[in-house]
C-alpha positions as CSV (number, residue, x, y, z in Angstrom):
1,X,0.0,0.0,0.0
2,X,1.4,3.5,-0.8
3,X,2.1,5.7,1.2
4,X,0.3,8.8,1.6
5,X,2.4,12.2,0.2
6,X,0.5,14.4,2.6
7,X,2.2,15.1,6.1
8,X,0.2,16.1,9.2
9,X,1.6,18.8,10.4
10,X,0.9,19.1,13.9
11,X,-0.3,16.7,16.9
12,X,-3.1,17.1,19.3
13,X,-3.9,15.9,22.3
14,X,-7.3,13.1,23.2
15,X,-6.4,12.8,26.6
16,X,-4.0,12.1,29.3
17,X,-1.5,9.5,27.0
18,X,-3.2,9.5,23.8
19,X,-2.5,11.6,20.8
20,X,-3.8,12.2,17.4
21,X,-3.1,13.4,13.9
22,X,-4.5,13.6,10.5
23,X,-4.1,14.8,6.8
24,X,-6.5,14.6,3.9
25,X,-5.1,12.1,1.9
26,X,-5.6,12.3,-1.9
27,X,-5.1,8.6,-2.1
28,X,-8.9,8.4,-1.3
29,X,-10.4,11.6,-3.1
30,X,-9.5,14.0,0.0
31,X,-11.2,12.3,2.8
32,X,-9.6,12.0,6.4
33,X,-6.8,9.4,7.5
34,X,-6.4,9.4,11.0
35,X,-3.7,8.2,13.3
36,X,-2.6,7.9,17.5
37,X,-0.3,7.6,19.4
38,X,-0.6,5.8,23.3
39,X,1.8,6.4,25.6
40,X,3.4,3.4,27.4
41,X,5.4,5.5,30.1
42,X,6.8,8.8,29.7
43,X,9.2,8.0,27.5
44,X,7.9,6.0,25.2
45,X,4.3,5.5,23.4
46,X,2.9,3.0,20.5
47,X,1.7,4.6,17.2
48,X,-1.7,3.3,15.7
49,X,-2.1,3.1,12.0
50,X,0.4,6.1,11.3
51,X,0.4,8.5,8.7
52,X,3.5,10.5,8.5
53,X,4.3,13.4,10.5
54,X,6.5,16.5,10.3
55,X,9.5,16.6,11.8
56,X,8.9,19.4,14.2
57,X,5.2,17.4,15.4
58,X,7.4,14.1,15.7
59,X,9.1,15.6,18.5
60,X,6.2,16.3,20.6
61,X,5.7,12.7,20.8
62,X,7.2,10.5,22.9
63,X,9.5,7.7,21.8
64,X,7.7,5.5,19.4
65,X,8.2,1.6,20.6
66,X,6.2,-0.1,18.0
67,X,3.6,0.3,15.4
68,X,0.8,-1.4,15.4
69,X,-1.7,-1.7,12.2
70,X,-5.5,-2.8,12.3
71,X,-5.4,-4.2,8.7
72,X,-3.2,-4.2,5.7
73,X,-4.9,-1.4,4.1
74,X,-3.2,0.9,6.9
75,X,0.4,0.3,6.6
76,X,0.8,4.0,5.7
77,X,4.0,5.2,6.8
78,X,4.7,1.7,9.2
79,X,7.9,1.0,7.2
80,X,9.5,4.4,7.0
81,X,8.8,4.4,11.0
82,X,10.1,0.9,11.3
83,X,13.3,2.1,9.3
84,X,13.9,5.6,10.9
85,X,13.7,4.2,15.4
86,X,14.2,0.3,14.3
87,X,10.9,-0.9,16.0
88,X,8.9,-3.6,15.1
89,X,5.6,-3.1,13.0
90,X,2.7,-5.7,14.0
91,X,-0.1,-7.1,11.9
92,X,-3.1,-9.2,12.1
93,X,-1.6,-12.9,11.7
94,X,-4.1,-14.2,9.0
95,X,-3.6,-10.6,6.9
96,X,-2.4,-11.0,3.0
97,X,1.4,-10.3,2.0
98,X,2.1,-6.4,3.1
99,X,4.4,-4.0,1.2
100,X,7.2,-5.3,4.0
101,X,7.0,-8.8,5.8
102,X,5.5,-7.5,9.7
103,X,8.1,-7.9,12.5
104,X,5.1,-10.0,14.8
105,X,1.3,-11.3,14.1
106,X,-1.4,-11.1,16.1
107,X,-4.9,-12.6,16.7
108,X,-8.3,-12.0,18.3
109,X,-8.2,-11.2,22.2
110,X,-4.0,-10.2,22.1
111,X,-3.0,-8.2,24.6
112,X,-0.7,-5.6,22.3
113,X,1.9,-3.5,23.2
114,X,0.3,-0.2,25.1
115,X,-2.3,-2.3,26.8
116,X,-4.6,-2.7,23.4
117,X,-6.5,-5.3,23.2
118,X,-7.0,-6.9,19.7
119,X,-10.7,-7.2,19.0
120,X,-11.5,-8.5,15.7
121,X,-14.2,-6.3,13.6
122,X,-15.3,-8.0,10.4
123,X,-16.5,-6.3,7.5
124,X,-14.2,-4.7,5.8
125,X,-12.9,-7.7,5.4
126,X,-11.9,-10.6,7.7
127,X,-8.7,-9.7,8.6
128,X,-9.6,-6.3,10.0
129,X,-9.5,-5.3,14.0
130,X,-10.1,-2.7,16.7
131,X,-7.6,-2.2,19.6
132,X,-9.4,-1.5,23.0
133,X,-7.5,0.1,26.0
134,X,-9.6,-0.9,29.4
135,X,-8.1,1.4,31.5
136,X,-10.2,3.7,32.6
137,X,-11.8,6.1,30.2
138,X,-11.4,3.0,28.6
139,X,-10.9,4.3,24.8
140,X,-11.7,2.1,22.0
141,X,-9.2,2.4,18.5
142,X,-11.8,2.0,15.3
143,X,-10.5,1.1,11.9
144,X,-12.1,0.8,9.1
145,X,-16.2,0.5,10.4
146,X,-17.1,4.0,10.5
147,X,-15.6,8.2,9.5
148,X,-16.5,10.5,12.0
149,X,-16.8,13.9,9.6
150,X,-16.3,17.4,11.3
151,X,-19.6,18.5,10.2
152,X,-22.0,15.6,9.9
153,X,-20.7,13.6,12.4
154,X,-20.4,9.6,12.1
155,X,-21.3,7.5,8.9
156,X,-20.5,4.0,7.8
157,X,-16.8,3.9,5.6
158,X,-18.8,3.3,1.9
159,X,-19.9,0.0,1.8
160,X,-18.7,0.1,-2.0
161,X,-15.3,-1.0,-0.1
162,X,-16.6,-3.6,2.2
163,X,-16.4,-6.8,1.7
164,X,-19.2,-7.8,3.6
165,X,-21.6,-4.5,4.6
166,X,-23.8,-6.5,6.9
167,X,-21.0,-7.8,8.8
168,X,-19.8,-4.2,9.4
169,X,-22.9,-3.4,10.9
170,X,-23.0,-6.5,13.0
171,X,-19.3,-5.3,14.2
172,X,-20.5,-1.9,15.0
173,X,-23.3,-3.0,16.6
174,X,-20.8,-5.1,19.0
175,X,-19.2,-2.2,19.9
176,X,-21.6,-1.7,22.0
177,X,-20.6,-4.2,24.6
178,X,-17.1,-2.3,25.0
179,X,-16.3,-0.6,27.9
180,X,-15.4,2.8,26.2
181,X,-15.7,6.1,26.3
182,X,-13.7,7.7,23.8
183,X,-14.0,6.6,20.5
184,X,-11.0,7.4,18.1
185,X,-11.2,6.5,14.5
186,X,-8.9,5.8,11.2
187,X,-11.3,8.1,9.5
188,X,-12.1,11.1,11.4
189,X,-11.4,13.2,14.6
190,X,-12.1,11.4,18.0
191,X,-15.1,11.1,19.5
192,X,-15.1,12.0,23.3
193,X,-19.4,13.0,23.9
194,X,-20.9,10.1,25.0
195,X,-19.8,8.3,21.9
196,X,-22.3,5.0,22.3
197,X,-25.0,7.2,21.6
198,X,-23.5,8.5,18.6
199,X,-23.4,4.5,17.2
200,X,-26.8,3.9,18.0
201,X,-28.4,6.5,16.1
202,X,-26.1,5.3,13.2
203,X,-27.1,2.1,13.7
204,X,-30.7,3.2,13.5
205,X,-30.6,5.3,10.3
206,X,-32.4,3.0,7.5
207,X,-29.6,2.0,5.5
208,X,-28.9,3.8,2.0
């Protein structure tokens, strides 16, 4: 998967630990591709699904220990991370061939670097997850399910790119049952007001 050209150029803060970024990535006619950060200690942290940053916002971070990507689709800028601070880049173990061979696999219920668990989230496609962090707020790392847009708010990814659409909204709908209360997203700025009650309604909308 290509990388994106665009480079986010600065940082922002979700909460005590976690941190995100985003560009509009031409890759995909403009829309949003998200990425985080979670810090492990206060030294180091784990990036999510990483687009690339500037220079100058790379330093606000804290050491990056590993990357971690939901799918394949997200390798993004993994492998020029893995490169430049020689950490290891995981992916789901039953994912196809990636650009680079991962350093480590992982399945369903994996207990990831920063405390994220790996919850599988069909749809997409079968090889595509969610990380959850417990801890209290307890914050919940979507991929590829739902956008959160700055103006409308959340929507289903296009099910044009699904593999199986009713799948996707059998995931979201077990989402639910996640002790969360920050939702961050691939597509989209986080979600942090009351974000359950956000999925409901867009699980109640009649389907397009």
């Amino acid at each position: 998967m290509t990388e994106p050209r665009e480079i986010a150029k600065k940082v922002e803060r979700v909460t005590h630990g976690i941190y995100h970024w985003r560009i509009h990535n031409s890759a995909i006619g403009g829309a949003i591709s998200s990425s985080h950060a979670v810090a492990t200690n206060g030294e180091s942290c784990v990036f999510v699904d990483p687009v690339r940053l500037s220079d100058e916002a790379l330093t606000m971070l804290p050491e990056p220990q590993a990357i971690l990507l939901t799918a394949r689709c997200h390798q993004r800028s993994a492998w020029r991370y893995r490169e430049q601070f020689g950490i290891e880049v995981w992916l789901p173990e039953d994912a196809s061939a990636a650009d680079e061979e991962p350093d480590r696999r992982y399945a369903e219920g994996d207990i990831l670097p920063g405390d994220l668990k790996a919850i599988r989230t069909p749809g997409p496609e079968w090889p595509h997850y969610s990380f959850l962090l417990e801890s209290a707020p307890g914050i919940l790392f979507c991929s590829d399910l739902i956008s959160n847009d700055p103006e409308n708010g959340l929507d289903f990814i296009p099910f044009e790119y699904h593999e199986d659409p009713a799948e996707t909204q059998r995931s979201v709908e077990r989402l639910l049952d996640l002790p969360f209360s920050i939702l961050c997203l691939d597509h989209g700025p986080p979600l942090d007001g009351d974000p359950k009650s956000a999925l409901r309604e867009l699980l109640a909308r009649p389907v397009a």
